[in-house]
LOLUM-57928 format. One line per field, with one value per residue: residue number from 1; x, y, z of N, C-alpha, C, CB in turn. Coordinates in nm, 4 decimals. Glycine has a CB too. Layout:
REM residues N
n	(NUM:...)
n.c1	(X:...)
n.c2	(Y:...)
n.c3	(Z:...)
ca.c1	(X:...)
ca.c2	(Y:...)
ca.c3	(Z:...)
c.c1	(X:...)
c.c2	(Y:...)
c.c3	(Z:...)
cb.c1	(X:...)
cb.c2	(Y:...)
cb.c3	(Z:...)
END
This chain:
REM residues 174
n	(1:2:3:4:5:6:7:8:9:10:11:12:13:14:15:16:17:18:19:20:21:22:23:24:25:26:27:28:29:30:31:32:33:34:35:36:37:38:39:40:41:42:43:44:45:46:47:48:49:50:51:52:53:54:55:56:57:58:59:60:61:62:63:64:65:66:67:68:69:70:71:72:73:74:75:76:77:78:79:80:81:82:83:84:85:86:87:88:89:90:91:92:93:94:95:96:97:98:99:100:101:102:103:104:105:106:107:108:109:110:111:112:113:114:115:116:117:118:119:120:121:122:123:124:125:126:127:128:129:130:131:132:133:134:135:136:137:138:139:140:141:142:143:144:145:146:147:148:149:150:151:152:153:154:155:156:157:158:159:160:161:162:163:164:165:166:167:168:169:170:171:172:173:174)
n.c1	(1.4808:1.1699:0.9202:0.5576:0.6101:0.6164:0.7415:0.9514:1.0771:1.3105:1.4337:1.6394:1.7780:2.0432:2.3201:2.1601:2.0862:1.8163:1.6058:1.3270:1.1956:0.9933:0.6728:0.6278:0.7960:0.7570:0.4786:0.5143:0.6156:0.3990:0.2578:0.3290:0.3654:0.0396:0.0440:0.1554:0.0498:-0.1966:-0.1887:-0.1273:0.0917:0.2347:0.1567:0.0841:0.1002:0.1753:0.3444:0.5664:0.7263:1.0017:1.2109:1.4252:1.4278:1.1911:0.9782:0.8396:0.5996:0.5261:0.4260:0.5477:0.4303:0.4279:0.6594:0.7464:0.6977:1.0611:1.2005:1.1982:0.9314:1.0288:1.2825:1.1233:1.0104:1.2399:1.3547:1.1639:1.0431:1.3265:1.4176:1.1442:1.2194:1.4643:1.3410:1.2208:1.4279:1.6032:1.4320:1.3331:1.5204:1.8246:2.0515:2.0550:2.1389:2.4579:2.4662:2.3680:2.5251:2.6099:2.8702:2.9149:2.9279:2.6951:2.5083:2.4151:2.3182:2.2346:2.0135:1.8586:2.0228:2.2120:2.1940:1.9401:1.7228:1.5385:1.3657:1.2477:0.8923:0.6777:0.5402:0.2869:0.2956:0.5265:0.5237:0.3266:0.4688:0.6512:0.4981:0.4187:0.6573:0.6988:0.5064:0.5329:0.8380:0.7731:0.7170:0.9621:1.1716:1.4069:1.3259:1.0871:0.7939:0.5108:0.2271:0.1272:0.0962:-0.1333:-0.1429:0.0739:0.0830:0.1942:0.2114:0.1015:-0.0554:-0.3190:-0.5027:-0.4514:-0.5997:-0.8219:-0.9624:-1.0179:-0.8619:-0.6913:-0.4917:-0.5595:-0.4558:-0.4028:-0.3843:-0.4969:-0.3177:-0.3878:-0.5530:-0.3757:-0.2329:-0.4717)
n.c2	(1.3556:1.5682:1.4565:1.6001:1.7138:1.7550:1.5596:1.4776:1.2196:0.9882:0.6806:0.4241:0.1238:-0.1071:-0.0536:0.0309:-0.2039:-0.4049:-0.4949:-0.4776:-0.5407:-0.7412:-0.7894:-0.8694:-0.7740:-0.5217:-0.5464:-0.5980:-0.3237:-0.1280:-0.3321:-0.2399:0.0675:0.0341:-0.0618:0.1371:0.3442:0.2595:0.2101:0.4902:0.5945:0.7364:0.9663:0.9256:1.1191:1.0416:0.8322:0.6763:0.2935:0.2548:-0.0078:-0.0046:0.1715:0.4097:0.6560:0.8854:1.0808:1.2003:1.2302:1.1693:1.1167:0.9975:0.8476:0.5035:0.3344:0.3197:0.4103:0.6029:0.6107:0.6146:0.4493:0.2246:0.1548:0.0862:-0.1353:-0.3098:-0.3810:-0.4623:-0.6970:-0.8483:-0.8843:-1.0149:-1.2754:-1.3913:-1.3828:-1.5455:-1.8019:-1.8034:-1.7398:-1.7224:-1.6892:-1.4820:-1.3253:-1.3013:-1.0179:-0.8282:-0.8456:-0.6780:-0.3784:-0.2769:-0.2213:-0.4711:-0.6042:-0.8664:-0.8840:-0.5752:-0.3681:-0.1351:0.1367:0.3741:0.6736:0.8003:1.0172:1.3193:1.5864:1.8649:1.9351:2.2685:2.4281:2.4266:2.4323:2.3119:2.0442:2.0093:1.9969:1.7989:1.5408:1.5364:1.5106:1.2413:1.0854:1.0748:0.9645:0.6687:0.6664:0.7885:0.7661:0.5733:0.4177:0.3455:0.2204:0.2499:0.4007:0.6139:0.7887:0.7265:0.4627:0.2868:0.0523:0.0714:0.3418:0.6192:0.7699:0.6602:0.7275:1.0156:1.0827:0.9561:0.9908:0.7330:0.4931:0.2424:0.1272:0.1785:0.3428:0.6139:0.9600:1.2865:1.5434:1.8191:1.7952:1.8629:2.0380:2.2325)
n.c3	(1.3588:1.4999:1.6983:1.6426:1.4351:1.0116:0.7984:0.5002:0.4326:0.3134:0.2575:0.2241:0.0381:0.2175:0.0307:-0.2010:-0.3061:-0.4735:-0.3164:-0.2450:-0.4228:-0.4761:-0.4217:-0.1715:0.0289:0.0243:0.1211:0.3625:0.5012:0.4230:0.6266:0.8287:0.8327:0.8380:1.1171:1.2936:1.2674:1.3166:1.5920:1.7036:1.6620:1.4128:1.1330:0.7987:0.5110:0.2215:0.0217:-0.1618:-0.2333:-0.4143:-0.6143:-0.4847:-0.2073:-0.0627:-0.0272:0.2009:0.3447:0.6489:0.9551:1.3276:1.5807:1.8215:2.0424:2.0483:2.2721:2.3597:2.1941:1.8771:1.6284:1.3665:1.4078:1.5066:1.2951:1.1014:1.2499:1.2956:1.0074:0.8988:1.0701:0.9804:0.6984:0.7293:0.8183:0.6159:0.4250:0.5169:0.5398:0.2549:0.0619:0.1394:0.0119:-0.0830:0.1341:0.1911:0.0898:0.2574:0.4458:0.7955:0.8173:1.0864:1.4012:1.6678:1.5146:1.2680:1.0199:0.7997:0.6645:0.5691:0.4974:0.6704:0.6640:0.6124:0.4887:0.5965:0.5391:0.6700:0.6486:0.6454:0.4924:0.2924:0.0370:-0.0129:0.0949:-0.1208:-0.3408:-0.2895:-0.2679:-0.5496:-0.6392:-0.5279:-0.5931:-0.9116:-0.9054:-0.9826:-1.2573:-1.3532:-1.6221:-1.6033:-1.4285:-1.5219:-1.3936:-1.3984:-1.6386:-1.5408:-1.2246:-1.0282:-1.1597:-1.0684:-0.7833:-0.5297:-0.3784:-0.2745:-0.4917:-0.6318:-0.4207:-0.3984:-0.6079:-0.6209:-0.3324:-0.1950:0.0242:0.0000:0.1340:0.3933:0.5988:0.5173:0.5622:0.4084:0.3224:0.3364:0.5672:0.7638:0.7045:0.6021)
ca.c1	(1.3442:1.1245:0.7721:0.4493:0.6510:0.5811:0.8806:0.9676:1.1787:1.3346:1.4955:1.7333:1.8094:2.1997:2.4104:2.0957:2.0046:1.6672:1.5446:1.1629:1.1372:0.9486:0.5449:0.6123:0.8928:0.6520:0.3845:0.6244:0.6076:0.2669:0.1593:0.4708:0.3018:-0.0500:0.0304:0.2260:-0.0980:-0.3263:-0.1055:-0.1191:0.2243:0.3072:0.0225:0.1115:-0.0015:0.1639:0.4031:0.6127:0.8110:1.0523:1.2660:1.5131:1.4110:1.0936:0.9783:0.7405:0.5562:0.5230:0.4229:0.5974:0.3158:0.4831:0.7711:0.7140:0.8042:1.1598:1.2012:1.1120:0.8600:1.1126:1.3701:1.0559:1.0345:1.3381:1.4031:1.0506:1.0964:1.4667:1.3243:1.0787:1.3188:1.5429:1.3046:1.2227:1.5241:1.6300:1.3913:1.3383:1.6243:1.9571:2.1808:2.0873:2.2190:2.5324:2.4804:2.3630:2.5971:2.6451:2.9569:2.9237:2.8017:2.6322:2.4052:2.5182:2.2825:2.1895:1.8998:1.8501:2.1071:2.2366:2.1717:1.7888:1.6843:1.4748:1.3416:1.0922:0.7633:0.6650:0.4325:0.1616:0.3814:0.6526:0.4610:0.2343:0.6071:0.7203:0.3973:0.3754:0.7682:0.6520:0.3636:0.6005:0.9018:0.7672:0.7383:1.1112:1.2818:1.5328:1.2484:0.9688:0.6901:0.3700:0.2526:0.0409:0.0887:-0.2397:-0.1167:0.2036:0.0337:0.2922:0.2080:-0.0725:-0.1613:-0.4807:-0.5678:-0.4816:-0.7304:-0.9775:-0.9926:-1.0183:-0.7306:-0.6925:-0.3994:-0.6272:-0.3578:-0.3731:-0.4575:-0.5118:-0.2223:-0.4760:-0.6117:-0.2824:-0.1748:-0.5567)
ca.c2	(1.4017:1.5375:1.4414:1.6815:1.7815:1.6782:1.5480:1.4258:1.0729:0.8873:0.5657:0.3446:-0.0496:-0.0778:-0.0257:0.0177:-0.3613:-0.3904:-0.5853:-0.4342:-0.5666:-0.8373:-0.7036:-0.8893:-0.6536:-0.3892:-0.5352:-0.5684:-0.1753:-0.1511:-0.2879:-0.1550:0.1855:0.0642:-0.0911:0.2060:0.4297:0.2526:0.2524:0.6438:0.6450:0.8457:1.0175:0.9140:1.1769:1.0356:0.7647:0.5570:0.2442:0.2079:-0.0745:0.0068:0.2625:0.4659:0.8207:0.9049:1.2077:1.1775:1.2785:1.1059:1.1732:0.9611:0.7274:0.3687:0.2870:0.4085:0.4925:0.6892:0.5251:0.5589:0.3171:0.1077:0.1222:0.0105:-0.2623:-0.4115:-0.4276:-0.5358:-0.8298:-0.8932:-0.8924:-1.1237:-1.3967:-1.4230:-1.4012:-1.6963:-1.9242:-1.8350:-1.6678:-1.7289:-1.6807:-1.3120:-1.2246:-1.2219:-0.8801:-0.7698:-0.8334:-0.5402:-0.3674:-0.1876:-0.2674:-0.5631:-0.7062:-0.9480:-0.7926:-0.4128:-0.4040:0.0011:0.2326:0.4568:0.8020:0.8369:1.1668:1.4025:1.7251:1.9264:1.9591:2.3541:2.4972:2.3492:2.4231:2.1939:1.9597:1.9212:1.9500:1.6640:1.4625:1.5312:1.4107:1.1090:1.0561:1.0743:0.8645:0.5160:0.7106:0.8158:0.6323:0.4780:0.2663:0.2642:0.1199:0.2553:0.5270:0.7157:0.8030:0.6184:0.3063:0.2187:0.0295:0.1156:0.4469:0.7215:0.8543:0.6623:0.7971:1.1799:1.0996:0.9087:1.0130:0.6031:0.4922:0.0862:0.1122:0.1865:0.4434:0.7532:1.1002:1.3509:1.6509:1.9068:1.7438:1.8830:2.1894:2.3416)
ca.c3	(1.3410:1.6415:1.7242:1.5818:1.2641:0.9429:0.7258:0.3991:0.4569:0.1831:0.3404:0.1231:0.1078:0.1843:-0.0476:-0.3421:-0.3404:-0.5379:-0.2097:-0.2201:-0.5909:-0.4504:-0.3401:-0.0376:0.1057:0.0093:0.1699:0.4964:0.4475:0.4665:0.7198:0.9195:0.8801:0.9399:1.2848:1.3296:1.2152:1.4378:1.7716:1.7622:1.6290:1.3341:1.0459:0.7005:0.4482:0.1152:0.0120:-0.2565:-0.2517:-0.5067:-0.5500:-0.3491:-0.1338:-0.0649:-0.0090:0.2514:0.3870:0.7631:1.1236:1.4184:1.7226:2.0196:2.0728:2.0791:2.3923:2.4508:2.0653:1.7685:1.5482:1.2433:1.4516:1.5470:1.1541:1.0632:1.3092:1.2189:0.9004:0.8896:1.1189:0.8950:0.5763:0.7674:0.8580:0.5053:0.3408:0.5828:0.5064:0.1345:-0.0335:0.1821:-0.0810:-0.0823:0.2916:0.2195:0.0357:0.3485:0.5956:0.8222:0.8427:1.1571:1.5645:1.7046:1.3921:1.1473:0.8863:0.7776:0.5247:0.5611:0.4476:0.7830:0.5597:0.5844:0.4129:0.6310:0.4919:0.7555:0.5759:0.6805:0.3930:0.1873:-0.1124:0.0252:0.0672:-0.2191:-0.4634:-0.2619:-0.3095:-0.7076:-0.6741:-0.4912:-0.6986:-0.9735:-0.9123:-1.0508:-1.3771:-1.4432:-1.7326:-1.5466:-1.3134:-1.6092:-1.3007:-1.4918:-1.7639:-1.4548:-1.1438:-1.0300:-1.1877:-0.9610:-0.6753:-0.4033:-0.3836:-0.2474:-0.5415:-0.6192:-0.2733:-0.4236:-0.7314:-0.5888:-0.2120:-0.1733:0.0634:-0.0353:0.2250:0.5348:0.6585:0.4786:0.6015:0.3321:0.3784:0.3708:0.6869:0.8472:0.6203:0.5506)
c.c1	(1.2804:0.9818:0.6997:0.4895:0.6329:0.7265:0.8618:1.0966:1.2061:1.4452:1.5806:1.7921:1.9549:2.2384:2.2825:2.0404:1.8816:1.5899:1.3872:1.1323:1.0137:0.8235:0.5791:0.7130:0.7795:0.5360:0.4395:0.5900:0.5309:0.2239:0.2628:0.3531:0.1701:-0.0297:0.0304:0.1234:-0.1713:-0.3060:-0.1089:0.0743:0.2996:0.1709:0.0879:0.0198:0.0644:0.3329:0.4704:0.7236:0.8780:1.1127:1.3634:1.5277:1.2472:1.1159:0.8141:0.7023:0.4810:0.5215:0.4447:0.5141:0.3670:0.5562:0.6845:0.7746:0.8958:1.2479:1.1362:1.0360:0.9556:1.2069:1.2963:1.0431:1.1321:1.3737:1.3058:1.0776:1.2362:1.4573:1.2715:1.1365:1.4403:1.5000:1.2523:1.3031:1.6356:1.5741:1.4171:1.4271:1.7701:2.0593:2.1933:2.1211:2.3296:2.5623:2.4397:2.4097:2.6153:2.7923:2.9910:2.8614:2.7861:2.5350:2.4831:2.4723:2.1991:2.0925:1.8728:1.9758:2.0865:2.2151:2.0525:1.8018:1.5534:1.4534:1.2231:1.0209:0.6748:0.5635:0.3652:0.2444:0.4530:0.6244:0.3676:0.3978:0.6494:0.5995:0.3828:0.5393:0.7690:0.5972:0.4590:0.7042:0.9037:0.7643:0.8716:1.1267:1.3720:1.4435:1.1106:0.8378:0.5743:0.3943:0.2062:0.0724:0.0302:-0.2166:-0.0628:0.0835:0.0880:0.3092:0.0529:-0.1144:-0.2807:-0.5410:-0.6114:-0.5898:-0.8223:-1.0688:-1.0355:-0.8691:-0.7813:-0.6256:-0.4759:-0.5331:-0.3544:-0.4481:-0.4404:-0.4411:-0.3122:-0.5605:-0.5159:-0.2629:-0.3172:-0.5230)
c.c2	(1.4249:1.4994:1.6008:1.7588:1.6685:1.6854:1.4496:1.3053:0.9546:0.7953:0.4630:0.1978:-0.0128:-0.1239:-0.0382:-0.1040:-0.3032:-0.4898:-0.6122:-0.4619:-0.6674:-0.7811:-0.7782:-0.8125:-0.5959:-0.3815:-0.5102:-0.4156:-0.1658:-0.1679:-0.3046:-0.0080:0.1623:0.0599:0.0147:0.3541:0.4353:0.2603:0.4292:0.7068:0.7457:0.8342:0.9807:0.9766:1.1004:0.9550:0.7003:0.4184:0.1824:0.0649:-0.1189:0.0917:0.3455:0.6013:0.8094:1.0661:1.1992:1.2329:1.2213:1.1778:1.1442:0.8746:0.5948:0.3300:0.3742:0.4416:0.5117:0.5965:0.5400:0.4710:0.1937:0.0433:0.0121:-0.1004:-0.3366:-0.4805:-0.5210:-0.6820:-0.9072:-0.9664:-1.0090:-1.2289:-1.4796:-1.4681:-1.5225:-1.8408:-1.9315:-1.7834:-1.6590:-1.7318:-1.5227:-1.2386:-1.1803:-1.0565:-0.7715:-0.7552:-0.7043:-0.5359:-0.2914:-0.2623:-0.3925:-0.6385:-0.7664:-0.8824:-0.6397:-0.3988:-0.2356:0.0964:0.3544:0.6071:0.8305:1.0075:1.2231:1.5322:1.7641:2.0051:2.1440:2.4172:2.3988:2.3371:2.3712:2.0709:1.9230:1.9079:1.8321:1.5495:1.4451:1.4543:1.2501:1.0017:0.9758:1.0067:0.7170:0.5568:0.7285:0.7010:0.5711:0.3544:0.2013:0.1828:0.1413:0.3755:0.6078:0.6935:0.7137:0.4789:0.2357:0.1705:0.0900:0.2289:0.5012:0.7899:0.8188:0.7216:0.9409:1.1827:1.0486:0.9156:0.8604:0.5516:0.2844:0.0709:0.1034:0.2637:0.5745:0.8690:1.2076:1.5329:1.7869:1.9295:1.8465:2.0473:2.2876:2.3273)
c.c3	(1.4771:1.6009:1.6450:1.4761:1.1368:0.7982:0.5848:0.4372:0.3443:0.2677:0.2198:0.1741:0.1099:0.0657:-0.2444:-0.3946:-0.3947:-0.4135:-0.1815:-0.3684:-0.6136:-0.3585:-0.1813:0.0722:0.1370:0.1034:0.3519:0.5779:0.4835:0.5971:0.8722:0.9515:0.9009:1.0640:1.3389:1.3343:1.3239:1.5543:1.8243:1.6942:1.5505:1.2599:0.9060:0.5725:0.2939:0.1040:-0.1473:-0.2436:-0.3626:-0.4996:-0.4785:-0.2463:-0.1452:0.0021:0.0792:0.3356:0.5599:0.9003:1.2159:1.5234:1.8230:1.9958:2.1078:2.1802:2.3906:2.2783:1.9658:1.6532:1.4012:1.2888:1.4562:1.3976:1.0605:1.0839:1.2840:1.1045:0.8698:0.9647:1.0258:0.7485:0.6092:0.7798:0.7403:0.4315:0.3954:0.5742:0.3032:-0.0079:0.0773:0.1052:-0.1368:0.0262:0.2828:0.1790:0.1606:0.4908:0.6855:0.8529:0.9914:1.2919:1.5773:1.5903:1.3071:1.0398:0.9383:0.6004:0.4804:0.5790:0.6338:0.7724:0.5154:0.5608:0.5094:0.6217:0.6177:0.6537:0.6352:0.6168:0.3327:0.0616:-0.1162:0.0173:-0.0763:-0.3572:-0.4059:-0.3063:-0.4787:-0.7344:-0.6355:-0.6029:-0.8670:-1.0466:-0.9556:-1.2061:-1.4507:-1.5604:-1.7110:-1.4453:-1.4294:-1.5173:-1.3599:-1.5967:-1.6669:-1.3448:-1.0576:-1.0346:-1.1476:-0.8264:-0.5524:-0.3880:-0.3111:-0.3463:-0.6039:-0.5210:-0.3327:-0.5363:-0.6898:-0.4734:-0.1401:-0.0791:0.1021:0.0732:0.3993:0.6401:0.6683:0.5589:0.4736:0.3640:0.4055:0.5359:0.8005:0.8200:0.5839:0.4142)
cb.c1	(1.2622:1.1372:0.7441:0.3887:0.8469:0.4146:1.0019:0.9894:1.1086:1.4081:1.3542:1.8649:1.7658:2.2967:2.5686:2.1851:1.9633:1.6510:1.5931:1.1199:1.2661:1.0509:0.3390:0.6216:1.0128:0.5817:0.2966:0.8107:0.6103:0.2285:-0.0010:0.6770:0.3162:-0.1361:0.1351:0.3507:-0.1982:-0.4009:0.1155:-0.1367:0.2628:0.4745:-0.0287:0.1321:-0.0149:0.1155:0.3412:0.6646:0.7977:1.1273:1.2556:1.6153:1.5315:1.0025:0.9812:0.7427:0.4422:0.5772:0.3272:0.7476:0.1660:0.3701:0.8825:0.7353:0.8758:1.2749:1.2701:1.2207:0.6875:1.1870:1.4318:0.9076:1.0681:1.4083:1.4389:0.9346:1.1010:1.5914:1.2059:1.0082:1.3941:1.5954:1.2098:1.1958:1.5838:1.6124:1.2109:1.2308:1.5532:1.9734:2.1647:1.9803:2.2506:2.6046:2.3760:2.2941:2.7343:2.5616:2.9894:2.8613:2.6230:2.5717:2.2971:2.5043:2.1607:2.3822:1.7033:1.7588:2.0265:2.3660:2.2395:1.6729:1.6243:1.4808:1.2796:1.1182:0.6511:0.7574:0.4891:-0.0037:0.4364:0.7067:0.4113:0.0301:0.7628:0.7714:0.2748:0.3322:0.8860:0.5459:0.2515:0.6070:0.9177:0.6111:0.6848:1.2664:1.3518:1.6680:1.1329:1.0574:0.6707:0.2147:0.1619:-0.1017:0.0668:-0.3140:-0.0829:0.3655:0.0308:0.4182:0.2439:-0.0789:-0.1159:-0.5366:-0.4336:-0.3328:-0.7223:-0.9834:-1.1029:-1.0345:-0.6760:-0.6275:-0.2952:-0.6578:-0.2640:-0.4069:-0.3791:-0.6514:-0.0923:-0.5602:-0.5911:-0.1568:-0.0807:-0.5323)
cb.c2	(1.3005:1.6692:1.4259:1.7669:1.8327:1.7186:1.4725:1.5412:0.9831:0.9756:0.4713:0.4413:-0.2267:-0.1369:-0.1649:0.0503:-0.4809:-0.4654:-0.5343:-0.2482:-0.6399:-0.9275:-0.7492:-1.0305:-0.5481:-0.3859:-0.6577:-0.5550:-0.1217:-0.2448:-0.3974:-0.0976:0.2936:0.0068:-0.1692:0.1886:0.3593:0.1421:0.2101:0.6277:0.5730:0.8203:1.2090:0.8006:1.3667:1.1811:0.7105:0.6288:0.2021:0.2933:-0.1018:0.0085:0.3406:0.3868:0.9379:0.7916:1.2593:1.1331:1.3139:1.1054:1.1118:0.8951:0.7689:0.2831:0.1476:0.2951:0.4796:0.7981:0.5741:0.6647:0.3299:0.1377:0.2302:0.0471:-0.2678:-0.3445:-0.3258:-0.4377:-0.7978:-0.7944:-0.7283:-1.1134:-1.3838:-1.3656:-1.2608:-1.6836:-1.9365:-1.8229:-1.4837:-1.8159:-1.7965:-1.2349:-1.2968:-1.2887:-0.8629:-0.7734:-0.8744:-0.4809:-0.3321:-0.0639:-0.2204:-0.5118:-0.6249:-1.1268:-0.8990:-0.2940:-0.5081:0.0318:0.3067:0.4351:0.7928:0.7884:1.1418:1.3875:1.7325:2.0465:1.7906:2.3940:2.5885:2.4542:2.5064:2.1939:1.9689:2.0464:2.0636:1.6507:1.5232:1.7274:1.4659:1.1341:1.2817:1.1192:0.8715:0.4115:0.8099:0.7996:0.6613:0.5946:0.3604:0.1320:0.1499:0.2925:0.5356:0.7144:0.8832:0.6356:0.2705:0.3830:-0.0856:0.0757:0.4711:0.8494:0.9252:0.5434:0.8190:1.2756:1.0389:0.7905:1.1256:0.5380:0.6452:0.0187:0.2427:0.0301:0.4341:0.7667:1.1723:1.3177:1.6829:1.8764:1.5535:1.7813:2.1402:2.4889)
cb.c3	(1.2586:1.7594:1.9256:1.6724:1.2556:0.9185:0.8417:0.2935:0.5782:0.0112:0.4326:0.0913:-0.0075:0.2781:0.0001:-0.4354:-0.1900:-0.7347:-0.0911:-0.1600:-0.6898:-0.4007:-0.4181:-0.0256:0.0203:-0.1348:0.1165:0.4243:0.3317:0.4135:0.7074:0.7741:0.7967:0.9320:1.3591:1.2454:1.0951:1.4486:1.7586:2.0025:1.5971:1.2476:1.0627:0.7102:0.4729:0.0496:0.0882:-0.3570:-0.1910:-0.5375:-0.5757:-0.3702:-0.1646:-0.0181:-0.2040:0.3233:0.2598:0.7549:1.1745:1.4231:1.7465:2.1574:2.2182:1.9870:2.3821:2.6223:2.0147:1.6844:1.5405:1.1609:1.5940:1.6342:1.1217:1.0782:1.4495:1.1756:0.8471:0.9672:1.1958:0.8826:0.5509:0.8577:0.9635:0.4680:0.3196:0.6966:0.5772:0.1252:-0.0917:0.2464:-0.2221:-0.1209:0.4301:0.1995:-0.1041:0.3397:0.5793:0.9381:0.7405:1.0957:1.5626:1.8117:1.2861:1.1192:0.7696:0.7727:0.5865:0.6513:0.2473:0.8207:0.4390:0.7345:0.2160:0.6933:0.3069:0.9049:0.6292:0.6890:0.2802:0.1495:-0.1730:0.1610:0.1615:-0.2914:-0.4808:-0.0811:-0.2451:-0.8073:-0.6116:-0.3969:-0.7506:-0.9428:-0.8390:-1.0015:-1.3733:-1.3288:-1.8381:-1.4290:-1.0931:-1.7024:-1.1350:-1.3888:-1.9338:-1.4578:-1.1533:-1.1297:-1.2636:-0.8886:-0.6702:-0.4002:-0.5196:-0.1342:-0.6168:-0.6099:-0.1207:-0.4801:-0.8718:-0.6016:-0.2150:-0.3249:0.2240:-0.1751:0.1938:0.5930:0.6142:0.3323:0.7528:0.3140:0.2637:0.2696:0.6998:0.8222:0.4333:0.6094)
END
């Protein structure tokens, strides 16, 4: 991904674990991308986390230091997810051992999904798929859109942003 583009990023726990089933992952998440908001780092126009992966709609503005605010992402979080799952669930690491490099564990799937966001129409189909995704019949998360917490689309109906993050894609796209 480079800097001042705006991308569609779907990120995945390894190997599909349900790891974010638990609001406190989620919240992890959160306020991953505020910090990451308020530092100048990346613009977050529209989001979901499922439970094993999320979909986000995203502008990377400046490197954190000496990398890209989706690495600063990852390794936060995966931090975060570790210091937890050490004190209060150690009998779920070993599913995350890593197989690869220098770490013992790998919590994020190496196969992040980046689409470049280019038209308004690209964007708002990815947002209504966003929006969307807690609905399927295979996850069942609410009957509305709206209703999934872990998501922006109360934001898109109510112009209310509970998260303290959001930017409104229009902001970007006109």
């Amino acid at each position: 991904m480079e800097l001042e583009r705006v991308y569609f990023w779907t990120n995945t726990i390894h190997n599909w674990k349900r790891l974010l089933t638990q609001d406190k992952y989620k919240q992890v998440i959160i306020d991953c991308w505020g910090e990451l908001v308020d530092r100048g780092k990346i613009t977050v126009y529209a989001f979901v986390i499922m439970p094993n992966h999320l979909h986000v709609i995203w502008e990377l503005r400046e490197p954190n230091g000496k990398e890209m605010p989706h690495a600063s992402f990852n390794k936060f979080t995966s931090h975060q997810f570790l210091a937890d799952l050490k004190v209060h669930h150690p009998q779920v690491l070993p599913y995350f051992l890593a197989q690869e490099g220098k770490r013992t564990y790998g919590f994020w799937q190496r196969d992040a999904l980046a689409i470049h966001m280019d038209t308004p129409a690209k964007v708002l189909q990815k947002i209504d798929y966003i929006h969307n995704n807690p609905l399927q019949a295979h996850w069942n998360l609410a009957t509305r859109p709206d209703a999934y917490k872990w998501s922006s689309a109360r934001f898109y109906e109510t112009n209310e942003d509970e998260f303290g993050f959001l930017t409104h894609y229009a902001e970007r796209f006109g």
